[in-house]
Every structure is written in C-alpha cells, then in structure tokens.
Residue, then its C-alpha position, 0 to 999 in steps of 0.5 A: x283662413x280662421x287664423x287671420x282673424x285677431x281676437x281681443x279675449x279668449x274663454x276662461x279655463x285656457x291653461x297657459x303653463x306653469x307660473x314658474x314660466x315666468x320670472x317674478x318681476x318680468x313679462x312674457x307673450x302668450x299667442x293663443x290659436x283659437x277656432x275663431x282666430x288668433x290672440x295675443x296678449x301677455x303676462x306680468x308676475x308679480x310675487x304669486x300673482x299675474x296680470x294679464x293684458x291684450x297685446x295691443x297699445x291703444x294709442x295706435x293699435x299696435x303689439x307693444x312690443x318689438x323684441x319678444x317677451x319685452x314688456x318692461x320698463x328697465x326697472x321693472x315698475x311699468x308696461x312700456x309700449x315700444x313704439x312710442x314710449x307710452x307708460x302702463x301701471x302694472x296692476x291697472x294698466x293705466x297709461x300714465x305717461x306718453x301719447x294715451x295718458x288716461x287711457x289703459x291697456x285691455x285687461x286679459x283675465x288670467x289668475x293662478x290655480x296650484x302653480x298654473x296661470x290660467x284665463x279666469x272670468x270676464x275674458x270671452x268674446x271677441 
C-alpha cells in the first residue's frame, strides 16, 4: 500500500491553493498524496508570507498538533507542539522552549507566486 509510507518532502511546484486559504497570523495543514506515500506538513502566514514546516515534532516524532489546523500559540507568536508543550519560532522554527530546545522543526519550502503558496526548491526527497 504506497499510501502507508510517510514522507519528510515533497518536490518543488506542488500548488497548494490560494494564499487567502490561510488567514494572516494563523496556520493551516496540508496532507499531500504522493506516488511514494503521503506527507503532511503545515503553513504559517505571516502578512504576504508563508512558512512552511514538516508535521513532525522532533522531540518524539509525533504531528504536532491534536486538533486541525492548530499550530499556534494563543497569541500568535510561536509554533506549539500539543504534546508536550515545545515552543517554535515562526520564521526559523527554532524550539526555544520545552522538551527539544535547541533543536528545530524540518523546514517544508513553500513561497507564494500571484496569490498562490506553492512548494519552492530544496524540498524533495524523502
């Protein structure tokens, strides 16, 4: 079954949708079906930027998140793994806080090209 596989990247030039998809300031999952398996990873806006991260904590290996789409601290100003409290920059995705500090999330290349987020350079493989 090719969809059991998980993948850590995906090839530049997947469109992911609109930039407006996601609200400034918040995050939002994307789950990608590729031939080789499935990835997940997720996308912060930030004004008419995005950035782009692997849906995988390194403190345990597991999503971040529980509840869809909830990346965010309360305030907005960092990524939040939460299962056990970790604390991400946004821009660099640094752990500056919690179980893995020092350590940072896998960078998912993502840009935005006339109002669509798409994947940029750098992120294939797996």
């Amino acid at each position: 079954m090719t969809d059991a596989k998980r993948l850590f990247a995906t090839p530049a030039g997947v469109t992911l949708g609109p930039l407006m998809q996601v609200a400034d300031g918040a995050a939002r999952n994307f789950v990608l079906q590729m031939k080789a398996g499935r990835f997940h990873g997720f996308v912060v806006r930030q004004g008419e930027s995005v950035h782009g991260y692997v849906d995988r904590c390194p403190h345990m290996g597991v999503p971040m998140t529980q509840t869809l789409d909830d990346y965010l601290t309360p305030g907005g100003t960092h990524i939040a793994c939460a299962w056990h409290g970790a604390l991400f920059t946004i821009g660099e995705g640094l752990c500056v806080g919690g179980p893995c500090t020092g350590q940072r999330l896998t960078p998912w290349p993502v840009t935005v090209v006339d109002g669509v987020i798409v994947t940029a350079q750098g992120g294939e493989g797996a």
